[in-house]
PyMOL Python script that loads the backbone (N, CA, C, O; Angstrom):
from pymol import cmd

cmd.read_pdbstr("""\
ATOM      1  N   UNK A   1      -0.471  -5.511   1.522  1.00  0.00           N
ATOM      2  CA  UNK A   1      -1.409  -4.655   2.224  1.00  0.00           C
ATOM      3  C   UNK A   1      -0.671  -3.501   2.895  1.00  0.00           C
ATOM      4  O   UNK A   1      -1.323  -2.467   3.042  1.00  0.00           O
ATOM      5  N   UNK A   2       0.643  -3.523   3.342  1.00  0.00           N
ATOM      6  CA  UNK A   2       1.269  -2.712   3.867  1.00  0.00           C
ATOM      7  C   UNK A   2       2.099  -1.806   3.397  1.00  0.00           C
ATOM      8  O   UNK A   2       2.740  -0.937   3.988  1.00  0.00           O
ATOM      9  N   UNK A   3       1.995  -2.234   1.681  1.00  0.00           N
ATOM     10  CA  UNK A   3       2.742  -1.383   0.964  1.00  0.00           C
ATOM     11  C   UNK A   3       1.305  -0.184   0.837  1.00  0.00           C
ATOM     12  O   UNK A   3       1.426   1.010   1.112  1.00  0.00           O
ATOM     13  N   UNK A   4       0.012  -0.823   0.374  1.00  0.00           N
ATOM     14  CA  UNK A   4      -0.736   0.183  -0.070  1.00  0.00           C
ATOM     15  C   UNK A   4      -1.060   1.381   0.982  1.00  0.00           C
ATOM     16  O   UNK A   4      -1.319   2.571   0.799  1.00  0.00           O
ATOM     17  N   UNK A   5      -0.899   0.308   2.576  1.00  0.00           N
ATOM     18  CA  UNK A   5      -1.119   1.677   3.369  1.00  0.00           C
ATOM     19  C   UNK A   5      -0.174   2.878   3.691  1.00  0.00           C
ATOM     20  O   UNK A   5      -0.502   3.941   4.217  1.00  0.00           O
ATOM     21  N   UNK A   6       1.001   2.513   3.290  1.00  0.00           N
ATOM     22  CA  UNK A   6       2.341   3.126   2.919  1.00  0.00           C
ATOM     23  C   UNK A   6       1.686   4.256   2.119  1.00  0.00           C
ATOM     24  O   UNK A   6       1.285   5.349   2.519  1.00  0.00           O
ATOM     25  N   UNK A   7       1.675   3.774   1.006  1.00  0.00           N
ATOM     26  CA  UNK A   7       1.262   4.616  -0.210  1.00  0.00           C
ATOM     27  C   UNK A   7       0.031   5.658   0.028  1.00  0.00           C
ATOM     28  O   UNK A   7      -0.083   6.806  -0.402  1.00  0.00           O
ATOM     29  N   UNK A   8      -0.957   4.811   0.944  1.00  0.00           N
ATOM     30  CA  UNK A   8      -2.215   6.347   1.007  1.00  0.00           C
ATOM     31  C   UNK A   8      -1.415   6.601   2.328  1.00  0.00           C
ATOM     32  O   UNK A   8      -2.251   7.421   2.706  1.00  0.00           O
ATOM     33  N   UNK A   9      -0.540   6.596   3.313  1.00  0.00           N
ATOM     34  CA  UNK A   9       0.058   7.657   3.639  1.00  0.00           C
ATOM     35  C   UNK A   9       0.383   9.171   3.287  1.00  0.00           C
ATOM     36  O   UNK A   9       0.191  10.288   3.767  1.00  0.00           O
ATOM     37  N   UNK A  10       1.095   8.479   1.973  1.00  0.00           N
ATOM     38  CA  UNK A  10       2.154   9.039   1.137  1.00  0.00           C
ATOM     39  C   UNK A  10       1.358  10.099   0.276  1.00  0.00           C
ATOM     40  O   UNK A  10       1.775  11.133  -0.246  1.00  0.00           O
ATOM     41  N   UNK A  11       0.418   9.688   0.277  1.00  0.00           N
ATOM     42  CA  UNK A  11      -0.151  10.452  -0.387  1.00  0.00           C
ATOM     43  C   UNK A  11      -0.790  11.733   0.078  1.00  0.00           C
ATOM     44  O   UNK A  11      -0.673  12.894  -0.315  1.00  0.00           O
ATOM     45  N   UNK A  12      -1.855  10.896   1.509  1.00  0.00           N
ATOM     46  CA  UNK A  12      -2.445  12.306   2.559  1.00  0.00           C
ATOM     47  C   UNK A  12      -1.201  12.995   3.095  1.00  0.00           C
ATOM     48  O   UNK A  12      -1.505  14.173   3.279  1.00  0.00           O
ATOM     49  N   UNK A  13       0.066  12.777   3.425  1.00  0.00           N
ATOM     50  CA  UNK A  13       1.020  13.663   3.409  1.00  0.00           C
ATOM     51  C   UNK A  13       1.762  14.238   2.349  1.00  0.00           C
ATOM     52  O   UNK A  13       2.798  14.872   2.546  1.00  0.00           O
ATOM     53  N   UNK A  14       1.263  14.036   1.217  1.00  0.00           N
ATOM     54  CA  UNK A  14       1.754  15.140  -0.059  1.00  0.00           C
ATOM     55  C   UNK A  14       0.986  16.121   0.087  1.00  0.00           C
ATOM     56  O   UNK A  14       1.436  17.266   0.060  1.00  0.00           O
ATOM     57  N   UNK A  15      -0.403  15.847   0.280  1.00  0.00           N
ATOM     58  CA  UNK A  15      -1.391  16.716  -0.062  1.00  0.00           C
ATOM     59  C   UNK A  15      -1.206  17.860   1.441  1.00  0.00           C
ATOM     60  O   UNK A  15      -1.331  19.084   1.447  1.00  0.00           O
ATOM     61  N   UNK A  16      -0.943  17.126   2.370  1.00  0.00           N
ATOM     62  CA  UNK A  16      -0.545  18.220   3.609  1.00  0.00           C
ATOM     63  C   UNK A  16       0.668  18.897   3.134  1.00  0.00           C
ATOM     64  O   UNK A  16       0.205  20.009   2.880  1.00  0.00           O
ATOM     65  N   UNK A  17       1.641  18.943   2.910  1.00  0.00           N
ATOM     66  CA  UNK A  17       2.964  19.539   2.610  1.00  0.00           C
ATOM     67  C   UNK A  17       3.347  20.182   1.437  1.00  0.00           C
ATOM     68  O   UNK A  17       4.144  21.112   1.320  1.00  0.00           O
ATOM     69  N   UNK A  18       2.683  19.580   0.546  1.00  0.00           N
ATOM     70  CA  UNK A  18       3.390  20.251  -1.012  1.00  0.00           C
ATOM     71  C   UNK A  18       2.497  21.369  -1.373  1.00  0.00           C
ATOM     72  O   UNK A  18       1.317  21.195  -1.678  1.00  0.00           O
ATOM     73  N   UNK A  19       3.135  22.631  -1.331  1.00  0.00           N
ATOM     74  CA  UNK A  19       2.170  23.427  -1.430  1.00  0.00           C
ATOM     75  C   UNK A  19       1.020  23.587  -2.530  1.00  0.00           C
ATOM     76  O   UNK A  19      -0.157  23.891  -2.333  1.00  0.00           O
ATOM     77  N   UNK A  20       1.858  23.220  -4.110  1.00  0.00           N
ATOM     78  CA  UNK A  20       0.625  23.069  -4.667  1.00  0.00           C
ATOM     79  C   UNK A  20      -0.634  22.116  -4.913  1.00  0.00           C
ATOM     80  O   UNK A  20      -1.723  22.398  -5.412  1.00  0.00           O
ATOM     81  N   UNK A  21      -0.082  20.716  -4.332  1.00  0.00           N
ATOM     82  CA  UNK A  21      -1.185  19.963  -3.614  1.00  0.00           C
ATOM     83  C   UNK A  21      -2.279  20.731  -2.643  1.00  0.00           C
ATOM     84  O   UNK A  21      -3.495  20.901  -2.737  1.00  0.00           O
ATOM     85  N   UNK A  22      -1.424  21.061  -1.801  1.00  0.00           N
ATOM     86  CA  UNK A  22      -2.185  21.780  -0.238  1.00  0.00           C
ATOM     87  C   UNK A  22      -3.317  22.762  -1.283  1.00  0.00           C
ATOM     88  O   UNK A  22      -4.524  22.655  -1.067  1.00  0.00           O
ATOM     89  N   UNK A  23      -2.821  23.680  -2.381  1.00  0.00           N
ATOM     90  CA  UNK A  23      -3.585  24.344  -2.876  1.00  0.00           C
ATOM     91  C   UNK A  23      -5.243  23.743  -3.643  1.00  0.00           C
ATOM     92  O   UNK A  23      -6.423  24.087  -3.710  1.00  0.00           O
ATOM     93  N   UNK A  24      -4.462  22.813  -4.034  1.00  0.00           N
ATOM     94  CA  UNK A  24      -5.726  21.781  -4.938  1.00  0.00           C
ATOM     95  C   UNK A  24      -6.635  21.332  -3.634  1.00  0.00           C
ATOM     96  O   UNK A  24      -7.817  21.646  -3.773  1.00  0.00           O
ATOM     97  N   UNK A  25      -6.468  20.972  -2.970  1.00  0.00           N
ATOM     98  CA  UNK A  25      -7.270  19.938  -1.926  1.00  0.00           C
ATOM     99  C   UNK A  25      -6.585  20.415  -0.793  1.00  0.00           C
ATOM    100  O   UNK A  25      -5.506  19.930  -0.453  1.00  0.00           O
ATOM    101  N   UNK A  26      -7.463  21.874   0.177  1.00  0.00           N
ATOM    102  CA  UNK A  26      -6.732  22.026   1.591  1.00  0.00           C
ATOM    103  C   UNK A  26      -7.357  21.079   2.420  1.00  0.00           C
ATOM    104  O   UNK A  26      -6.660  20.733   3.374  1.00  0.00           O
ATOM    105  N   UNK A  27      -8.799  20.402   2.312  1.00  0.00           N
ATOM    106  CA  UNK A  27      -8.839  20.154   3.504  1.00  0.00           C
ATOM    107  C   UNK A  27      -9.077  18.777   2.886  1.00  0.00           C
ATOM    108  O   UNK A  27     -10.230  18.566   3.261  1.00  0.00           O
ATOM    109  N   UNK A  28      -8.813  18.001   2.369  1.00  0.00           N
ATOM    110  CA  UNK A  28      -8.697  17.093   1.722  1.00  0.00           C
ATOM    111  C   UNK A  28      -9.886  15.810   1.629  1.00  0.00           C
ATOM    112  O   UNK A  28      -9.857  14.622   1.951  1.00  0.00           O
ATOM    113  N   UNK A  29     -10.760  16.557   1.119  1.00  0.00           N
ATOM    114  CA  UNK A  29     -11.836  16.639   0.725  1.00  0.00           C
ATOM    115  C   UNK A  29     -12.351  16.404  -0.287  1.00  0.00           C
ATOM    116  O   UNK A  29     -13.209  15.559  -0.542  1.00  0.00           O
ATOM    117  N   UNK A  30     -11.651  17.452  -1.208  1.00  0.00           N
ATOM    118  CA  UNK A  30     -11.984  17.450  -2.811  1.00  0.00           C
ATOM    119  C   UNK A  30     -11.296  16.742  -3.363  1.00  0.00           C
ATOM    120  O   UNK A  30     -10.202  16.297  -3.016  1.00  0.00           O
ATOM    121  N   UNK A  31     -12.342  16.439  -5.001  1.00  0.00           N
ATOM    122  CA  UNK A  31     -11.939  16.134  -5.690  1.00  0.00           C
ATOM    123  C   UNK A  31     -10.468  15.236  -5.788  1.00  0.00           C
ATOM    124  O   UNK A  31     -10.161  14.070  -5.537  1.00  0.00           O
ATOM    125  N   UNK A  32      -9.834  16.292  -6.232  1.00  0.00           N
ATOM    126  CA  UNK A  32      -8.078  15.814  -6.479  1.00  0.00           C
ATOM    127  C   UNK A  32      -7.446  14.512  -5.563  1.00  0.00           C
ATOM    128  O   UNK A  32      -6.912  13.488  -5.991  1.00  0.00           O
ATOM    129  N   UNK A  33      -7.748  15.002  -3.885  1.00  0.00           N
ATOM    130  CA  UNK A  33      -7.506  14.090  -3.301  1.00  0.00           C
ATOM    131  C   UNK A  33      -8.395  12.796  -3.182  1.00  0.00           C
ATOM    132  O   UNK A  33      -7.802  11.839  -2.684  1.00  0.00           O
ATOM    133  N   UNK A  34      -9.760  12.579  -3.560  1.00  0.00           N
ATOM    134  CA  UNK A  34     -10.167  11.394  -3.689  1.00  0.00           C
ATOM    135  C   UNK A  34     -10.035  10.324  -4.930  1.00  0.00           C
ATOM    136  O   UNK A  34     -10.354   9.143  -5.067  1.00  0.00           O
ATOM    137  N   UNK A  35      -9.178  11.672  -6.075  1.00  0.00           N
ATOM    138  CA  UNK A  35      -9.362  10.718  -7.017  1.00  0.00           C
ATOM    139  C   UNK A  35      -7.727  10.170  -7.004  1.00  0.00           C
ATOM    140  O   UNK A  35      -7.403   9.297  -7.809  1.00  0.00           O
ATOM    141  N   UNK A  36      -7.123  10.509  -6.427  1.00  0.00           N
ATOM    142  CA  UNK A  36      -5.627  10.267  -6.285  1.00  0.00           C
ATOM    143  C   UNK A  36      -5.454   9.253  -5.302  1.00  0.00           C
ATOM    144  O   UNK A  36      -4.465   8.553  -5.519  1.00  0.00           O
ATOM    145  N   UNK A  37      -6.102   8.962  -4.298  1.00  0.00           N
ATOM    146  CA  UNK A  37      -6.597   7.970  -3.592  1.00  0.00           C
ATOM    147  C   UNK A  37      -7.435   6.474  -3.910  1.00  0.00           C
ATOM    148  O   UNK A  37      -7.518   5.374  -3.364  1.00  0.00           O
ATOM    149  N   UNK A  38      -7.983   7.127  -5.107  1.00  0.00           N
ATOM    150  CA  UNK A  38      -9.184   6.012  -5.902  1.00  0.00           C
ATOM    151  C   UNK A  38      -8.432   5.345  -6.803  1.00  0.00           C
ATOM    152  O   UNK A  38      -8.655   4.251  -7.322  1.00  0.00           O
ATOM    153  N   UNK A  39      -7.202   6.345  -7.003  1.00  0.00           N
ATOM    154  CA  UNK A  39      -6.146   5.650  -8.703  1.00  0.00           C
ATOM    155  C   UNK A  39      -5.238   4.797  -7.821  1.00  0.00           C
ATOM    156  O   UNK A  39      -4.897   3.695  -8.253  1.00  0.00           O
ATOM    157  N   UNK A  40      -4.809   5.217  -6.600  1.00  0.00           N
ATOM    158  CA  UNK A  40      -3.642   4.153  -5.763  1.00  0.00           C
ATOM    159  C   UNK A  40      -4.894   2.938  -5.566  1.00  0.00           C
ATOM    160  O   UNK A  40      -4.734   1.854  -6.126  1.00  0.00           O
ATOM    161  N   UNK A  41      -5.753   3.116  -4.995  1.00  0.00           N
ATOM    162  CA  UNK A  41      -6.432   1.679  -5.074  1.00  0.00           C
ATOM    163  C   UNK A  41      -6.640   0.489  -6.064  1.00  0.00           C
ATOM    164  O   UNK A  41      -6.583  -0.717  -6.302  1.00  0.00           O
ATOM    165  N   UNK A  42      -6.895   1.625  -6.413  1.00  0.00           N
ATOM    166  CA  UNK A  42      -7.104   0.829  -8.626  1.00  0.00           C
ATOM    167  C   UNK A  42      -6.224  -0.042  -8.300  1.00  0.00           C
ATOM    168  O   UNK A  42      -6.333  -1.090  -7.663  1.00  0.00           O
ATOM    169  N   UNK A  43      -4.768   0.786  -9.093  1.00  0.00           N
ATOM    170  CA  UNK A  43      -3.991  -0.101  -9.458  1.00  0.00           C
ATOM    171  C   UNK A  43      -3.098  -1.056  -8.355  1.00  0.00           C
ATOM    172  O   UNK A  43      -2.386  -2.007  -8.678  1.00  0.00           O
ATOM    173  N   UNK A  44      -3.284  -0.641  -7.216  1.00  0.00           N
ATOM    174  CA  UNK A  44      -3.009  -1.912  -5.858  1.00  0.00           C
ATOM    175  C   UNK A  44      -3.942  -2.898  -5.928  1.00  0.00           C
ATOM    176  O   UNK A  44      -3.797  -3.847  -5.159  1.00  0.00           O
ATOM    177  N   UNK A  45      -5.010  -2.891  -6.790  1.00  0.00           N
ATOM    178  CA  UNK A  45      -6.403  -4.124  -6.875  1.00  0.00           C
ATOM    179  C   UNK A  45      -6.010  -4.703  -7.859  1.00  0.00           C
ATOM    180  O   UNK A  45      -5.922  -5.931  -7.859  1.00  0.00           O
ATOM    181  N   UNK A  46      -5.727  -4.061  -8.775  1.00  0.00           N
ATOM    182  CA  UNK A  46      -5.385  -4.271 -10.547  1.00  0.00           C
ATOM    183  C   UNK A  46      -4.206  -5.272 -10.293  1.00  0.00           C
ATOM    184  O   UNK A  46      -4.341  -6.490 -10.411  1.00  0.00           O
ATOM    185  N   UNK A  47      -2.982  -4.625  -9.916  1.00  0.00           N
ATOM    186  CA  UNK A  47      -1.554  -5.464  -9.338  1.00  0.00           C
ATOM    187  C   UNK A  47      -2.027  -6.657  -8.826  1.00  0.00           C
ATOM    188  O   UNK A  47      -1.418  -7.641  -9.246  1.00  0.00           O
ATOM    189  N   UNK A  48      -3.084  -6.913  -7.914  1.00  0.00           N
ATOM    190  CA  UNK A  48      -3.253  -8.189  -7.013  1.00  0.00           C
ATOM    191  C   UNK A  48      -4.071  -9.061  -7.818  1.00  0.00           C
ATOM    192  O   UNK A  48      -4.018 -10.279  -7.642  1.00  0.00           O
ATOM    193  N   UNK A  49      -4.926  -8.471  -8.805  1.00  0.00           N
ATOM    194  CA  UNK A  49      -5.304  -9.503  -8.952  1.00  0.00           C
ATOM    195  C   UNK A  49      -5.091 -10.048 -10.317  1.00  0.00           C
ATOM    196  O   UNK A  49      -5.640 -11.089 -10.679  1.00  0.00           O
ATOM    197  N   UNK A  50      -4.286  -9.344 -11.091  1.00  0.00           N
ATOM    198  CA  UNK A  50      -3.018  -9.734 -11.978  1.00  0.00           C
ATOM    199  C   UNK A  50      -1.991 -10.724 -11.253  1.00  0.00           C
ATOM    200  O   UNK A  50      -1.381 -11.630 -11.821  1.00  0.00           O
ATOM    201  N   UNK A  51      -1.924 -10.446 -10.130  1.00  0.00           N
ATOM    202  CA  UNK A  51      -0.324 -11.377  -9.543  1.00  0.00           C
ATOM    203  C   UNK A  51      -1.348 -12.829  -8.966  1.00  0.00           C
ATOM    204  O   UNK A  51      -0.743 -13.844  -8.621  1.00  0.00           O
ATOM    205  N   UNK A  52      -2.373 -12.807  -8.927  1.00  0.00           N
ATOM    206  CA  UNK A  52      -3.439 -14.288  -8.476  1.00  0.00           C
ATOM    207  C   UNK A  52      -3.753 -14.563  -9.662  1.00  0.00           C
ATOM    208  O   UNK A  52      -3.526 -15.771  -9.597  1.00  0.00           O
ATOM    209  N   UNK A  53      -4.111 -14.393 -10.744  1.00  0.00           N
ATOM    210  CA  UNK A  53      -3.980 -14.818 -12.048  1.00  0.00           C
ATOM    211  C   UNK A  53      -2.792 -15.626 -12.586  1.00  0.00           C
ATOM    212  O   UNK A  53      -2.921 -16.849 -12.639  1.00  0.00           O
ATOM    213  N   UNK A  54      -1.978 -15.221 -12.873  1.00  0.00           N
ATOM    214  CA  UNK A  54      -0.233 -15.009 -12.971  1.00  0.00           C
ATOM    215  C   UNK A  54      -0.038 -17.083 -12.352  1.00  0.00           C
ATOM    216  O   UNK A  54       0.300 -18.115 -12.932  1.00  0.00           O
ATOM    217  N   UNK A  55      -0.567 -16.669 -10.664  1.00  0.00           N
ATOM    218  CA  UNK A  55       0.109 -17.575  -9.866  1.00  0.00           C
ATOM    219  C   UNK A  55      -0.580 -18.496 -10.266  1.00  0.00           C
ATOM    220  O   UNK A  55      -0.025 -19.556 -10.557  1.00  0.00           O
ATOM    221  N   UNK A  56      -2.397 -18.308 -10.430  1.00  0.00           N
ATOM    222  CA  UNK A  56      -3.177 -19.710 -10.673  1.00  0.00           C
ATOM    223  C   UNK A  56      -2.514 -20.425 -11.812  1.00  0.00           C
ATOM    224  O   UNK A  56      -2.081 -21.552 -11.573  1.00  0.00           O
ATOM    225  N   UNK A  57      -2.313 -19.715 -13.540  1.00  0.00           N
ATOM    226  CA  UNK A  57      -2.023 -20.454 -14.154  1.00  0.00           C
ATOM    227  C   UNK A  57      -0.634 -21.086 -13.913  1.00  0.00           C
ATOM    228  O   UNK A  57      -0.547 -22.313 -13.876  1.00  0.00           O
ATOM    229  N   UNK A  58       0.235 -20.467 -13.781  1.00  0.00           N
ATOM    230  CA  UNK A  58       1.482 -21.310 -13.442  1.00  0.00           C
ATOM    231  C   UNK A  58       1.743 -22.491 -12.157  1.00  0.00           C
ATOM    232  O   UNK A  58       2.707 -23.255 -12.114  1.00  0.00           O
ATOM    233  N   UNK A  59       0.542 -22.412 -11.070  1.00  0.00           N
ATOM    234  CA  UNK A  59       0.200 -23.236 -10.681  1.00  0.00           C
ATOM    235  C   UNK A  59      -0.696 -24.651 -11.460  1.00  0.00           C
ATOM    236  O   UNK A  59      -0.767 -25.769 -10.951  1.00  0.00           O
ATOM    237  N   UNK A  60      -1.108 -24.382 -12.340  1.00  0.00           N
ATOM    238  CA  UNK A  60      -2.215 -25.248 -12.954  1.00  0.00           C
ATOM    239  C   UNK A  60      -1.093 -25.897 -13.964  1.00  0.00           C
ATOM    240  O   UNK A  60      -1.198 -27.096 -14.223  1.00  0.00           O
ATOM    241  N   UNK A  61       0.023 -25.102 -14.564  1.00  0.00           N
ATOM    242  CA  UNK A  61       0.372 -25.962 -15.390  1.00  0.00           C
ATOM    243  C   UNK A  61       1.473 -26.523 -14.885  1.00  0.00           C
ATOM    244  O   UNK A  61       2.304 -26.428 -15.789  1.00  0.00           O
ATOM    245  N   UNK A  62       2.078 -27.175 -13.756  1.00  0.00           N
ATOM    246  CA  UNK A  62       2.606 -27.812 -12.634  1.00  0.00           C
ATOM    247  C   UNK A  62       1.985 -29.027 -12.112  1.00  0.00           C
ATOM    248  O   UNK A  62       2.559 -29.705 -11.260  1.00  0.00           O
ATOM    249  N   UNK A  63       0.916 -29.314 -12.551  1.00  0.00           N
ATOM    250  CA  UNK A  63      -0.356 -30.119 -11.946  1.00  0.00           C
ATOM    251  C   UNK A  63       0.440 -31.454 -11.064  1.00  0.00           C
ATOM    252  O   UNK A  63       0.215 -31.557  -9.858  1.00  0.00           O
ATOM    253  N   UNK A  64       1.192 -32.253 -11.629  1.00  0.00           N
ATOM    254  CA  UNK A  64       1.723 -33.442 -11.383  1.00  0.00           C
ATOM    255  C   UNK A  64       3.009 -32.741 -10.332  1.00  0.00           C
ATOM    256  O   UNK A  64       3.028 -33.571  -9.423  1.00  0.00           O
ATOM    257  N   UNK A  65       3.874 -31.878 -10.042  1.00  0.00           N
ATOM    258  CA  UNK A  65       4.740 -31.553  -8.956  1.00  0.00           C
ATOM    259  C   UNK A  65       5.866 -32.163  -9.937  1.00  0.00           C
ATOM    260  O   UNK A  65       5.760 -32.854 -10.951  1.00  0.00           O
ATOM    261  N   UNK A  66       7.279 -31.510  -9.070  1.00  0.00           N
ATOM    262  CA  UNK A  66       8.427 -32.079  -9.603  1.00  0.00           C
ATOM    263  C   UNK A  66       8.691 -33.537  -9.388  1.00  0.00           C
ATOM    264  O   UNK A  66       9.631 -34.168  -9.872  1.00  0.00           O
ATOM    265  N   UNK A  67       7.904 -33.921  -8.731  1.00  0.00           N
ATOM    266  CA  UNK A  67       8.006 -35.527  -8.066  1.00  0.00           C
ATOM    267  C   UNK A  67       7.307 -36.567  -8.737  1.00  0.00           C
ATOM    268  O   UNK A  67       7.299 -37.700  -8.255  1.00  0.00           O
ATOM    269  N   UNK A  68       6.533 -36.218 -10.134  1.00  0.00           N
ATOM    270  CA  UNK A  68       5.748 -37.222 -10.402  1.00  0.00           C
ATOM    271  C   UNK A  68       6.672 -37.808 -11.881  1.00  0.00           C
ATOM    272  O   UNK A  68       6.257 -38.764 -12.537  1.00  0.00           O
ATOM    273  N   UNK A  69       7.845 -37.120 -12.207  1.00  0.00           N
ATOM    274  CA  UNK A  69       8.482 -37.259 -13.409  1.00  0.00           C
ATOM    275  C   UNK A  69       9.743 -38.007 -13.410  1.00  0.00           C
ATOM    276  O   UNK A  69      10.679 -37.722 -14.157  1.00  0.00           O
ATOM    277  N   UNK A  70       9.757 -39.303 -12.267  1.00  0.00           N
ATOM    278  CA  UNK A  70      10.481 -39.275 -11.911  1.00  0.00           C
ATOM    279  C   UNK A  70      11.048 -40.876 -12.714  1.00  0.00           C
ATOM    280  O   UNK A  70      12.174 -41.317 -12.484  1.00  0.00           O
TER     281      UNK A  70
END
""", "prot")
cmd.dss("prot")
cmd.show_as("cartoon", "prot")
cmd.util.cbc("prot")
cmd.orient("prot")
């Protein structure tokens, strides 16, 4: 969670500083900046819930623990 708020930092301060950002989206408003905002979400949702997938099955196929093979 603290990486993504990192990241839309990172981002509303590109769009303040880089001039041809600043040009696309001055008051950051438009377009450019919501959809650049909408794509860091995406794929910070996409990532998470790829990495809870990921964990369920490799949790599931563990079922018995290292302790039951014994």
């Amino acid at each position: 969670m603290s990486l993504y708020l990192n990241v839309f930092v990172l981002i509303v301060q590109l769009f303040q500083r880089v001039p041809a950002l600043k040009a696309l989206a001055p008051t950051q408003t438009e377009s450019p900046f919501v959809v650049s905002q909408l794509l860091a979400l995406t794929i910070f949702a996409a990532a998470t819930l790829l990495a809870v997938v990921r964990f369920r099955e490799e949790a599931s196929s563990r079922v018995g623990g290292p302790y039951l093979n014994v």
